[in-house]
C-alpha positions in Angstrom: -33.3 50.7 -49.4 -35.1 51.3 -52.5 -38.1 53.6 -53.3 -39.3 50.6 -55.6 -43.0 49.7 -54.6 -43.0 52.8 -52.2 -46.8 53.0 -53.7 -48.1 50.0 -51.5 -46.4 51.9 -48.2 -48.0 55.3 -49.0 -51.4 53.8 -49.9 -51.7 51.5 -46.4 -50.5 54.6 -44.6 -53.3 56.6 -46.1 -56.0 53.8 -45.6 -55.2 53.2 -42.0 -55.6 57.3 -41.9 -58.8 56.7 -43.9 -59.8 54.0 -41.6 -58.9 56.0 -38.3 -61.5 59.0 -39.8 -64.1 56.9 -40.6 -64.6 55.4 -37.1 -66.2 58.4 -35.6 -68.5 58.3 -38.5 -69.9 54.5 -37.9 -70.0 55.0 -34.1 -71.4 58.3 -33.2 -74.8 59.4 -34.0 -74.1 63.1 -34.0 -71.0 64.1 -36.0 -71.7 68.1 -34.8 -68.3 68.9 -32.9 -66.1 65.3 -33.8 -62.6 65.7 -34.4 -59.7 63.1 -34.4 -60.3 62.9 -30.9 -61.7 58.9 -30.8 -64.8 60.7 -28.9 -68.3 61.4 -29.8 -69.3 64.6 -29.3 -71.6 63.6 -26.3 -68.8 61.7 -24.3 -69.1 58.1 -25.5 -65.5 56.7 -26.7 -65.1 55.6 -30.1 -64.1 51.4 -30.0 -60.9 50.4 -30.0 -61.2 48.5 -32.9 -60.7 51.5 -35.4 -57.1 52.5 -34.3 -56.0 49.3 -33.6 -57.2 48.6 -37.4 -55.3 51.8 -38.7 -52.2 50.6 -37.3 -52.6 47.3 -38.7 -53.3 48.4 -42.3 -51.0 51.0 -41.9 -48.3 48.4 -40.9 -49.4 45.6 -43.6 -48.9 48.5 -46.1 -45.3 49.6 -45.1 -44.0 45.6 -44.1 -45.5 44.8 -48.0 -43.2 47.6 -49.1 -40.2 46.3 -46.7 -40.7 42.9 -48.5 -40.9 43.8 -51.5 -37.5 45.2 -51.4 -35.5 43.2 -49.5 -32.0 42.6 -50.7 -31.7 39.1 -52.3 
């Protein structure tokens, strides 16, 4: 396994981080209080659709870095 193209691993792993943050901030009117915790600060749950997203991106990000150096 090379470290060839480990770029496109570390930068989906940091936007599916990115990604996982930011949902809080789209779904919750007050911010006051939120925390990686996939909950508003007044109880409501933050959707699904953010970690499920992270992990894709996250996952698209290492698999391009995994194809990229495959042995030929």
């Amino acid at each position: 396994m090379s470290l060839n193209n480990l770029s496109s691993a570390i930068i989906g792993v940091l936007i599916g981080l990115l990604l996982l943050a930011i949902g809080p901030m789209v779904e919750c009117d007050n911010l006051a209080g939120s925390a990686m915790t996939l909950q508003c600060p007044d109880g409501v749950p933050v959707s699904s659709v953010w970690p499920t997203l992270s992990v894709l991106v996250a996952g698209i990000g290492i698999a391009s870095w995994l194809y990229r150096n495959r042995s030929r």
